[in-house]
C-alpha positions as CSV (number, residue, x, y, z in Angstrom):
1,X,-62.7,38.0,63.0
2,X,-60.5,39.1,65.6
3,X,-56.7,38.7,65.3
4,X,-56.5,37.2,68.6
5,X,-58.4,34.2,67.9
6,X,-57.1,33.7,64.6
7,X,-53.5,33.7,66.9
8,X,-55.0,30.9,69.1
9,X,-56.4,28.4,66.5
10,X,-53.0,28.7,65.0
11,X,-51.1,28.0,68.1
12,X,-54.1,25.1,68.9
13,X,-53.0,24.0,65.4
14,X,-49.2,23.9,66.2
15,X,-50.0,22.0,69.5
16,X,-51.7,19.6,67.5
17,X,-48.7,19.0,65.5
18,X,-46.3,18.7,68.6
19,X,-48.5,16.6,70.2
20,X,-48.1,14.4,67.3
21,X,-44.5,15.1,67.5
22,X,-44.4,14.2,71.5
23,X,-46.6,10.7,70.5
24,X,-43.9,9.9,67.9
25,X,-41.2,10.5,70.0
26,X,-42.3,8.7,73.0
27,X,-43.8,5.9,71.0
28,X,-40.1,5.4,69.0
29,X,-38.3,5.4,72.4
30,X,-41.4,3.3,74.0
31,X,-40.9,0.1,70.9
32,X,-36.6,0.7,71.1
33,X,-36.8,0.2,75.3
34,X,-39.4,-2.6,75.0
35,X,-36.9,-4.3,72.3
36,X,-33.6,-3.4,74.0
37,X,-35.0,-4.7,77.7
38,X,-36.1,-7.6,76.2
39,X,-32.9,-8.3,74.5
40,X,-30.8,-7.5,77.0
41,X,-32.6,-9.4,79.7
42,X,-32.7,-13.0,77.4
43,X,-28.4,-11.7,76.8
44,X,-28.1,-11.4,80.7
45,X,-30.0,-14.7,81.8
46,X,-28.8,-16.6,79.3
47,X,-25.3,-15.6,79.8
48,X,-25.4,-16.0,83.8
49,X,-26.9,-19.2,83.4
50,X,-24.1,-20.7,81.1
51,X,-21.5,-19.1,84.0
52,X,-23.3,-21.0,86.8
53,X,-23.7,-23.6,85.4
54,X,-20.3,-24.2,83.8
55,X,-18.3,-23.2,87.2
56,X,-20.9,-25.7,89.0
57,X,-20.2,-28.4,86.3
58,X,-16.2,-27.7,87.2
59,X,-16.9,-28.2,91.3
60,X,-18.6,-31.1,90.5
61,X,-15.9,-32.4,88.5
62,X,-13.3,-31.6,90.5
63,X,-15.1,-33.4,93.7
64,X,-16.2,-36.3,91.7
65,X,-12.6,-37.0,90.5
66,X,-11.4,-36.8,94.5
67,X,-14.0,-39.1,95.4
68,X,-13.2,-41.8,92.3
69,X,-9.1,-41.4,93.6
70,X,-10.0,-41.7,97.8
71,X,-11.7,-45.2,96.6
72,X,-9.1,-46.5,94.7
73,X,-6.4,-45.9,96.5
74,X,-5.8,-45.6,100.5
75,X,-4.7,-42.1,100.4
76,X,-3.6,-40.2,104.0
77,X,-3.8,-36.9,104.8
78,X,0.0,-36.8,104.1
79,X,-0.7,-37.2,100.4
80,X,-2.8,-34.1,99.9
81,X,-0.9,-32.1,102.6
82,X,1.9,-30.6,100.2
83,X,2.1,-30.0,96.7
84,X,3.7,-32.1,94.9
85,X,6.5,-31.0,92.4
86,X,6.1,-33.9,90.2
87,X,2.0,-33.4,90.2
88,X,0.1,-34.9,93.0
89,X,-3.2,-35.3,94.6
90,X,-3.4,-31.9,95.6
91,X,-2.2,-30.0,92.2
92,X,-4.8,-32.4,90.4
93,X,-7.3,-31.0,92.8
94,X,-6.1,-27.4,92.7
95,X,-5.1,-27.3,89.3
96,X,-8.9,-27.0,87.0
97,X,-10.4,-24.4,88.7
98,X,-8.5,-23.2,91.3
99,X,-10.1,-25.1,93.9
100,X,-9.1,-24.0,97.7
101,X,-7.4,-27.6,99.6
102,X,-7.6,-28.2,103.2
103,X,-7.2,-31.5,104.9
104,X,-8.2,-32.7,108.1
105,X,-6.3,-35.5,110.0
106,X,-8.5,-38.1,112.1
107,X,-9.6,-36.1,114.7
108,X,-10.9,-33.3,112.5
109,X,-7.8,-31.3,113.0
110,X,-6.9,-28.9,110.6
111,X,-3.7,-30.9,108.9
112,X,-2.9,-28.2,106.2
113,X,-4.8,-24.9,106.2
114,X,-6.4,-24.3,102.9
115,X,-6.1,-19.9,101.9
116,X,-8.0,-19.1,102.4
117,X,-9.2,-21.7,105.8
118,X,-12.3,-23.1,105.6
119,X,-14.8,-23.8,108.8
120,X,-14.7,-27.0,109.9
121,X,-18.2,-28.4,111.3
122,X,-20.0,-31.2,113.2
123,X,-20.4,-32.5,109.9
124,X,-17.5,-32.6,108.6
125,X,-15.6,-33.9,111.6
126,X,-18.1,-37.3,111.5
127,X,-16.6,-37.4,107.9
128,X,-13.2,-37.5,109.2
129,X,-13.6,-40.2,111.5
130,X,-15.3,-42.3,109.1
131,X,-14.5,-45.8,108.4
132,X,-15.4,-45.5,104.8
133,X,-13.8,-43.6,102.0
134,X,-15.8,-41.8,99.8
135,X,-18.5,-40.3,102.2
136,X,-19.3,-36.9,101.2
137,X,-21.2,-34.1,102.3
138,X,-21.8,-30.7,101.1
139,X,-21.9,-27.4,102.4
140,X,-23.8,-24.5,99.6
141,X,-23.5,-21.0,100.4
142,X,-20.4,-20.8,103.3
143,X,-19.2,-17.0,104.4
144,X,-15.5,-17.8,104.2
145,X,-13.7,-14.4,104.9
146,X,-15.1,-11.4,102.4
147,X,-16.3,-13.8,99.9
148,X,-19.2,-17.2,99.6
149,X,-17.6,-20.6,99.2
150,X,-19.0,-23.7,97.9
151,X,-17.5,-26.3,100.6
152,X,-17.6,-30.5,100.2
153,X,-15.6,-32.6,102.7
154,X,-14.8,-36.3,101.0
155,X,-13.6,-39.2,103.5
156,X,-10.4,-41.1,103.3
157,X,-11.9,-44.1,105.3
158,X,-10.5,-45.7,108.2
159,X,-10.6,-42.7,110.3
160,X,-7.6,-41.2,108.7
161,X,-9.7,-37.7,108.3
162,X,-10.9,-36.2,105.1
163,X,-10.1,-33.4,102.3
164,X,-12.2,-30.6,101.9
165,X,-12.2,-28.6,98.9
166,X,-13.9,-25.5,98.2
167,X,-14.8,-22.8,94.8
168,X,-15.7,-19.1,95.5
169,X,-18.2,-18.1,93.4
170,X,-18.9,-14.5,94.4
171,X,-16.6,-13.1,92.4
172,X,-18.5,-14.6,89.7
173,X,-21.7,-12.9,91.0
174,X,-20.0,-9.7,91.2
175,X,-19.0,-10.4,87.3
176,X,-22.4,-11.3,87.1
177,X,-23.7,-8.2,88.7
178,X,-21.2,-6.1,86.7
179,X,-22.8,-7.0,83.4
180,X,-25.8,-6.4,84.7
181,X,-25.5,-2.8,85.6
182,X,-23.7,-2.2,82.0
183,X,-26.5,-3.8,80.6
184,X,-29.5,-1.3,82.3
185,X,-26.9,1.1,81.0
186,X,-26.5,0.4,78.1
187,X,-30.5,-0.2,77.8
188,X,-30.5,3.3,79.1
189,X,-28.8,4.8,76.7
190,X,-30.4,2.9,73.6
191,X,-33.5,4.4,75.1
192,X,-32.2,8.0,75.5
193,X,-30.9,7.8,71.9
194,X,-33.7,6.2,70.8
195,X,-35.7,9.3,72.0
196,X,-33.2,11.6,70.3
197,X,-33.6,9.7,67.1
198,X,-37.4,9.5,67.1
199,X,-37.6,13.1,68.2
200,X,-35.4,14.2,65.1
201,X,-37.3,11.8,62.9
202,X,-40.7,13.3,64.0
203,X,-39.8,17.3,63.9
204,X,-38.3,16.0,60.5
205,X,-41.7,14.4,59.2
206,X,-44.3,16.5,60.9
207,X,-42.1,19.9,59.8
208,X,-43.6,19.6,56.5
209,X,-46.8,18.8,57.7
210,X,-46.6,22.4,59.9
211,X,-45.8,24.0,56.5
212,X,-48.9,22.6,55.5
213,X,-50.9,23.1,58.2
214,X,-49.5,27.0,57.7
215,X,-50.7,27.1,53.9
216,X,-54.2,25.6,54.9
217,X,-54.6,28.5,58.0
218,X,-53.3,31.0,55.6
219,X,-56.1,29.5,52.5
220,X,-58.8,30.1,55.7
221,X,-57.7,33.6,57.0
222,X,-57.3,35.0,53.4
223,X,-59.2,33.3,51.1
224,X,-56.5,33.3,48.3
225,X,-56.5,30.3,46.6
226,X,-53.5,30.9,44.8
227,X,-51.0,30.1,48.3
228,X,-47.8,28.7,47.1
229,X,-47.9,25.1,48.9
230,X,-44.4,23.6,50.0
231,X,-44.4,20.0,48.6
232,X,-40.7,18.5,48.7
233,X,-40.2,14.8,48.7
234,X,-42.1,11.5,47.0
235,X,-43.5,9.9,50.2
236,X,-47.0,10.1,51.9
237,X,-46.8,13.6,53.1
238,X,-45.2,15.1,50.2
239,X,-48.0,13.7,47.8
240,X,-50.5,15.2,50.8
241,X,-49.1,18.5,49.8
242,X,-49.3,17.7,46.1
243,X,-52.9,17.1,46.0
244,X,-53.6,19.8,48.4
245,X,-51.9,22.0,45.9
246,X,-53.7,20.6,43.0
247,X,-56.9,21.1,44.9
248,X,-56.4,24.8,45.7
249,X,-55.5,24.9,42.4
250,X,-58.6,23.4,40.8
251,X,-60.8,26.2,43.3
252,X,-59.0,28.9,42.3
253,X,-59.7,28.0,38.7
254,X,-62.9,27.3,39.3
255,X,-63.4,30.6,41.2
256,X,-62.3,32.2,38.3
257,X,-64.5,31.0,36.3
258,X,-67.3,31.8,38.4
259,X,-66.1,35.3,38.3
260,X,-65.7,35.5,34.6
261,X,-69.5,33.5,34.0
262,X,-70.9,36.6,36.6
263,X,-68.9,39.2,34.7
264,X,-69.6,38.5,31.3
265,X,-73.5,37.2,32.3
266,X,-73.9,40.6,33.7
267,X,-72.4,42.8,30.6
268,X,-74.8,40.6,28.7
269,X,-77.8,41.1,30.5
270,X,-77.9,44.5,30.3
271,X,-78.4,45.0,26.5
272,X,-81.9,43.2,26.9
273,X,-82.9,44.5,30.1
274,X,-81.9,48.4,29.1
275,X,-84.4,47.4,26.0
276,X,-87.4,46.0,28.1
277,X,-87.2,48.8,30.8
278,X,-87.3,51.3,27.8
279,X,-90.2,49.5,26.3
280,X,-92.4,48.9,29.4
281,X,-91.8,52.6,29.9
282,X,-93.3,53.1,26.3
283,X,-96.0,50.7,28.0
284,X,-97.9,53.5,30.0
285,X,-98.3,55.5,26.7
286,X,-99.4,52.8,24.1
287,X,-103.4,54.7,24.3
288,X,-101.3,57.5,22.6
289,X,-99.4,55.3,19.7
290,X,-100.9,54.6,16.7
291,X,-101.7,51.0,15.9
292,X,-98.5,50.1,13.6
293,X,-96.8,51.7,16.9
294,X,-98.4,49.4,18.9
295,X,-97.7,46.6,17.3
296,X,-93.9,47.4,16.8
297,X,-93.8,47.9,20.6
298,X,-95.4,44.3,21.8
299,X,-93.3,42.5,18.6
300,X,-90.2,44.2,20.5
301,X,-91.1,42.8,24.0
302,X,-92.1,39.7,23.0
303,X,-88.6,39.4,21.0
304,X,-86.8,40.5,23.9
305,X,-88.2,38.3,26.4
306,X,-87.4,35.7,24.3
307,X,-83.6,36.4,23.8
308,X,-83.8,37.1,28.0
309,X,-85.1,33.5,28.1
310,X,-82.7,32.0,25.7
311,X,-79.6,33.6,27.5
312,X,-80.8,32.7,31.0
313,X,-81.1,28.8,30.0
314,X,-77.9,29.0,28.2
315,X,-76.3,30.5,31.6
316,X,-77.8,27.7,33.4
317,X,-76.4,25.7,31.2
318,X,-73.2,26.4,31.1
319,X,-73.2,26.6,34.7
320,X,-74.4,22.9,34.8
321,X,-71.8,22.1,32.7
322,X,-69.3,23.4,35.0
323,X,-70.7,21.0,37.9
324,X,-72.4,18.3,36.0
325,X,-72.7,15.5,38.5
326,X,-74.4,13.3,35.9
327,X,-72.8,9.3,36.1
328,X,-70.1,8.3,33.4
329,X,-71.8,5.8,31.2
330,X,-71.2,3.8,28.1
331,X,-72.8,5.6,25.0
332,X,-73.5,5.9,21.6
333,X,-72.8,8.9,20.6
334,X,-74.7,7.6,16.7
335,X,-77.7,7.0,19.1
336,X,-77.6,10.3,20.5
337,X,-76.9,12.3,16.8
338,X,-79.9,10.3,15.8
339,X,-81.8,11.7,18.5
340,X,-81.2,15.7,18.0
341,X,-81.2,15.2,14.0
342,X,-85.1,14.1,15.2
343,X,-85.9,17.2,17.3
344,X,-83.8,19.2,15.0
345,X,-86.1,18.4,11.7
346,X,-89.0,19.0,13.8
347,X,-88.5,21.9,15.7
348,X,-86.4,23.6,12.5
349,X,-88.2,21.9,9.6
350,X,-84.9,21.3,8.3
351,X,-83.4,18.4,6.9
352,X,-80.9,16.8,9.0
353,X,-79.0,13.7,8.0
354,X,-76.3,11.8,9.8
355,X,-73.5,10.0,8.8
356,X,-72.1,7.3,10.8
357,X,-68.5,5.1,10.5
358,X,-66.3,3.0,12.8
359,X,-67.1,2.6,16.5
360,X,-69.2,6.0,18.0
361,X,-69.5,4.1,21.8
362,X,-67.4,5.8,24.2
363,X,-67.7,6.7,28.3
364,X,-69.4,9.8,28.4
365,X,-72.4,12.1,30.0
366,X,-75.7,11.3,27.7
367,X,-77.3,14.6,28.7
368,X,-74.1,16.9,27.9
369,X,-72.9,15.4,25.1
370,X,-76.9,15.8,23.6
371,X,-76.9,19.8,24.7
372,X,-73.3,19.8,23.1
373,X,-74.8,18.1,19.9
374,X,-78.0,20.2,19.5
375,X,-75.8,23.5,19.9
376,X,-74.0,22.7,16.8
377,X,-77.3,21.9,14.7
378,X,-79.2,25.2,15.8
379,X,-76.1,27.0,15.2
380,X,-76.1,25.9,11.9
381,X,-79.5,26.1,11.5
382,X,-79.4,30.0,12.4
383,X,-77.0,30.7,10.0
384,X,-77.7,28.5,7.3
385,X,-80.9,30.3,6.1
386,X,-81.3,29.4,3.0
387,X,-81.9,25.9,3.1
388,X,-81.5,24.4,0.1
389,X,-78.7,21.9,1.4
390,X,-79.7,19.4,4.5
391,X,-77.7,19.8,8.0
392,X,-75.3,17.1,8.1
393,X,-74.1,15.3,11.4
394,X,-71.1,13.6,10.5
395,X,-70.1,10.8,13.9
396,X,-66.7,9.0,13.1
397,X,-65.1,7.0,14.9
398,X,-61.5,7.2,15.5
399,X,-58.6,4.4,16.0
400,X,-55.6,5.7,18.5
401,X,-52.5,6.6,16.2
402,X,-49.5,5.3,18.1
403,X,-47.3,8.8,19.2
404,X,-49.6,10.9,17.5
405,X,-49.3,14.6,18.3
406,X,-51.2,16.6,20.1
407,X,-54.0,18.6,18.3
408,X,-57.8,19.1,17.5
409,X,-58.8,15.1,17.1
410,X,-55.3,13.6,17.5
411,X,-55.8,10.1,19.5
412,X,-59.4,11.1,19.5
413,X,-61.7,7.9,20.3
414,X,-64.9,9.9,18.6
415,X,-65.4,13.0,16.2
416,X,-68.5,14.4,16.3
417,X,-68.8,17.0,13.0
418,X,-71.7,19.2,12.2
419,X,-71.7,20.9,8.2
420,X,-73.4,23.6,7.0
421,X,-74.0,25.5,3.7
422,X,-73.7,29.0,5.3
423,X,-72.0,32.1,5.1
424,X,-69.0,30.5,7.0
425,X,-66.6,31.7,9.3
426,X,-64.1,34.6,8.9
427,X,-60.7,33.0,9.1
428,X,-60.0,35.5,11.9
429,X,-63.1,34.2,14.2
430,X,-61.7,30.7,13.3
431,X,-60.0,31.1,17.1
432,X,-62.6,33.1,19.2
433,X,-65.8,31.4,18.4
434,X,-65.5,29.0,21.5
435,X,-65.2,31.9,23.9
436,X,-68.2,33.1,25.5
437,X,-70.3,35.7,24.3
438,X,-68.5,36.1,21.3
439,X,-70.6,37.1,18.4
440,X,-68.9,37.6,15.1
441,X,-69.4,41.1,13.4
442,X,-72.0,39.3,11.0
443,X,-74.1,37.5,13.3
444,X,-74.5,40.3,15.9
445,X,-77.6,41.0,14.7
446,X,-78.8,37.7,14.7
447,X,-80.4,36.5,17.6
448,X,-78.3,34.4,20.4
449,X,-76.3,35.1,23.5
450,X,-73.1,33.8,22.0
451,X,-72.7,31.1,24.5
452,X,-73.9,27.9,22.5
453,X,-70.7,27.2,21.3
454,X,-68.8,28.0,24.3
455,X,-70.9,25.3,26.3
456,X,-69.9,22.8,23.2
457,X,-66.0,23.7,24.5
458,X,-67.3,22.9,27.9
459,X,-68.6,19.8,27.1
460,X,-65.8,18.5,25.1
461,X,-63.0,19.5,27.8
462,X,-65.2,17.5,30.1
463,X,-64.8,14.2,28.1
464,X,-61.3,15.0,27.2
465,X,-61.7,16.0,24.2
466,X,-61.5,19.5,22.1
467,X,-63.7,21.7,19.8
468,X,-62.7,22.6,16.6
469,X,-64.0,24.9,13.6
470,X,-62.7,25.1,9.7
471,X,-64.1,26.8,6.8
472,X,-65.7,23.9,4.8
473,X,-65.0,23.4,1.0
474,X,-68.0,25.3,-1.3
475,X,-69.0,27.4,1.2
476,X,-70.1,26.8,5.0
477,X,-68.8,25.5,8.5
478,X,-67.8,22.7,10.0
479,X,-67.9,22.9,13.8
480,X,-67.8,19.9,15.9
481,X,-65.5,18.4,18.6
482,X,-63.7,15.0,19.6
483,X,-64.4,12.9,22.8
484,X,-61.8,11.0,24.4
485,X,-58.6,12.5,23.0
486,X,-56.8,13.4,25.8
C-alpha cells in the first residue's frame, strides 16, 4: 500500500469529522437564530403594540374629555387661549400627554399658535364656523415641521371657532425603530455566539471521536491489535471508545490464541508425521523384511494414523470450541452424563455410573458441554487400566453462597465430577494438566495428543465456569469442572 493513499484516506477521514463539526456548528447557531428571531420578534410586536396603542388610548382621552367640556359649557376661544395659573381648559388639555393647543377664533384664524403650529384646513375652518359644539373631525398622519402629528379640531358652537389639539407620535416610532435595530443586534450577536458556542461544543465532542478515528486507521495500517485507545469520560462517545477497546482487545486475544493453537499444533504434528514418513520409507523395502518385520511395520502405521486422526479431531475441536456458534439453551446437564456414561460403557466396556443431586439444569451449549463430559470419562478410562472399580460421573448441583469467594466451584450453579481408580496425578501436574499438549512424564507413552483436557478448560470458561483436578482419597483422580460460577 502506498503511503500516499494511506495519507488521503486519513485526511478523507478527518474531513469527515469536520464536516460533522461544520453540521454541528451551523445546526447549533441555525436552532439559537430560529429561537432568538422568534423571540425577539413576538418581544418587539408585542411591545410596539402596547406603545401604540397606549399613546392612541391617551389622544383619545384627551379629545374625548375636550369634547365632553365644549358641550357642557359655552367655552370661547378666550378660555383656551392662555394657560391658566390656577388650572384651566388649556393645562387640562396639555397636561396628560403633552398634547400641542391651538385655537381658532370664528373665522378660522389662528387665535393662539400652538408650538409647534398646526395647518389649518378646509375642514377645519367649517368646524370653526359651526353652530354646534362638539363637531369633530380628525386629521391621522399630518407633516407638522420635522415630525408626524395626530391632529383633531373640536367645535365650540355658535361660530365662536374651534380648538385643535394634536400628539406627535414619531418620536415614538423612532423609539420604536430604536429597539428594533438593538433587537436584530442583539439577535445577531446571540447567533454569532451561538456559533462560537456550538463550534467549541462540537471540536470538544467530535475531538475524541478523531482520537478514535486515529486508533481505528492506526488498527488498519498496522494490524496491531494491541493500540492503546483514548477513552475519557462516561457519556456515549466515551463508552464508543470503551467497547472499541474491549473489542480490539478480545481480537488480539483471540489472535493469540490462534497463534499459540498453530504453534503448538505444528510442534505436535511432527512427532507422528517424522514416524509415518520414516515408515512408508520402510514401505518400499517390506519384500526384504521378514514377516515378524512386516508385521511390526503395518502395526506401527496403523497406530500412527490413528493418533494423527485422534489429534486432528481434537484440533478441530478445540478450534470449534473457540468459535462455537451453537444457541444457549436450557439443559440438563444429568441428561447429558447419562448420555456419555451410555457411549462410554459401550465403546470402553467399562462400567460407568452416575450420580446425581440437587438441580443439574442450567443455560448451556448441549454439544460442548457432551465433548467436555466424554473427555473426562476416556481420560479416565485411559488411565484407569485396571478396571476393577466402575467410572463414576458425579453431577451436583450447587446453591449460590451469598459473598462467596472466588475459586474452583465457588457460586457455581453445577459441578460436573468424573472419579477414577488410577494412578493419579503428581501433585506437581495438579496445575498444568489443563494446558494444551501437556502430557505428564507417566502418560507420555500412552496414547493421546494432550488436548482433551485443555478443550474441557475451554468448555468450562465458555459457560463461566472453571476446571479443576485433586488427587482423590485411595488412590485416583478427580477431574471435572463447574458451569455457571462466574
Amino acid at each position: 500500500m502506498r503511503p500516499g493513499g494511506a495519507r488521503l484516506r486519513r485526511w478523507v477521514a478527518r474531513a469527515r469529522l469536520s464536516s460533522l463539526r461544520t453540521t454541528f456548528t451551523v445546526s447549533f447557531a441555525a436552532v439559537a437564530a430560529a429561537v432568538t428571531v422568534l423571540v425577539g420578534f413576538l418581544s418587539y410586536d408585542a411591545a410596539a403594540r402596547l406603545v401604540r396603542v397606549d399613546q392612541q388610548t391617551v389622544f383619545e382621552g384627551v379629545v374625548q374629555d375636550l369634547l365632553d367640556e365644549v358641550r357642557h359649557s359655552a367655552l370661547t376661544p378666550a378660555d383656551f387661549a392662555t394657560a391658566d395659573a390656577d388650572g384651566g381648559p388649556r393645562d387640562e388639555l396639555i397636561r396628560p400627554s403633552g398634547t400641542v393647543v391651538q385655537v381658532l377664533g370664528p373665522d378660522a384664524s389662528v387665535v393662539d399658535r400652538g408650538h409647534p403650529p398646526l395647518p389649518v384646513g378646509a375642514d377645519d375652518r367649517r368646524i370653526a364656523a359651526a353652530r354646534t359644539a362638539g363637531q369633530l373631525v380628525e386629521h391621522r398622519d399630518v407633516d407638522v415641521g420635522d415630525g408626524m402629528y395626530r391632529v383633531a379640531t373640536v367645535s365650540l358652537g355658535d361660530g365662536r371657532g374651534a380648538v385643535q389639539i394634536a400628539q406627535e407620535f414619531s418620536d415614538t416610532e423612532d423609539l420604536l425603530r430604536e429597539l428594533q435595530q438593538r433587537t436584530v443586534l442583539l439577535v445577531g450577536a446571540v447567533v454569532i455566539a451561538a456559533g462560537l458556542f456550538g463550534w467549541w461544543l462540537a471540536r470538544r465532542i467530535t475531538s475524541r471521536l478523531v482520537r478514535l478515528a486515529g486508533a481505528a486507521e492506526d488498527v488498519a495500517r498496522t494490524g496491531r491489535l494491541g493500540i492503546q485507545v483514548p477513552v475519557a469520560g462516561y457519556d456515549e462517545v466515551a463508552r464508543l471508545g470503551r467497547s472499541f477497546d474491549r473489542m480490539l482487545g478480545r481480537l488480539a486475544q483471540s489472535e493469540e490464541d490462534q497463534r499459540r493453537l498453530v504453534q503448538d499444533a505444528g510442534h505436535e504434528l511432527r512427532t507422528p508425521l517424522t514416524s509415518l514418513r520414516t515408515n512408508i520409507s520402510m514401505l518400499r523395502r517390506i519384500d526384504e523384511l521378514p514377516p515378524a518385520a512386516r508385521g511390526e511395520l503395518v502395526a506401527d502405521l496403523a497406530q500412527e494414523s490413528r493418533e494423527l486422526t485422534d489429534l486432528v479431531n481434537e484440533l478441530v475441536d478445540l478450534a470449534a470450541g473457540q468459535s462455537d456458534r451453537e444457541p444457549l439453551q436450557r439443559v440438563a446437564l444429568a441428561d447429558i452424563a447419562e448420555d456419555v456414561a451410555v457411549a462410554a460403557r459401550r465403546r470402553t466396556g467399562r462400567a460407568v455410573t452416575v450420580r446425581v443431586s440437587g438441580d443439574t439444569v442450567v443455560d448451556g451449549r448441549p454439544g460442548a458441554l457432551q465433548r467436555a463430559l466424554s473427555n473426562l470419562v476416556d481420560n479416565a478410562a485411559k488411565f484407569d487400566r485396571g478396571g476393577s472399580e466402575p467410572i463414576d460421573i458425579v453431577v451436583t448441583g450447587v446453591a449460590k453462597p451469598v459473598g462467596a469467594s472466588a475459586g474452583a466451584d465457588a457460586g457455581a450453579a453445577v459441578r460436573v465430577e468424573v472419579l477414577d481408580r488410577g494412578p493419579g496425578i503428581a501433585e506437581e501436574d495438579l496445575e498444568r494438566v489443563f494446558d494444551r499438549f501437556y502430557r505428564a512424564p507417566d502418560a507420555r507413552s500412552l496414547p493421546g495428543s494432550g488436548l482433551g483436557l485443555s478443550i474441557v478448560r475451554e468448555v468450562a470458561a465458555a459457560h463461566g465456569g472453571d476446571p479443576f483436578a485433586r488427587r482423590r482419597e485411595g488412590g485416583g483422580s478427580a477431574i471435572g469442572f463447574t458451569v455457571g460460577g462466574s
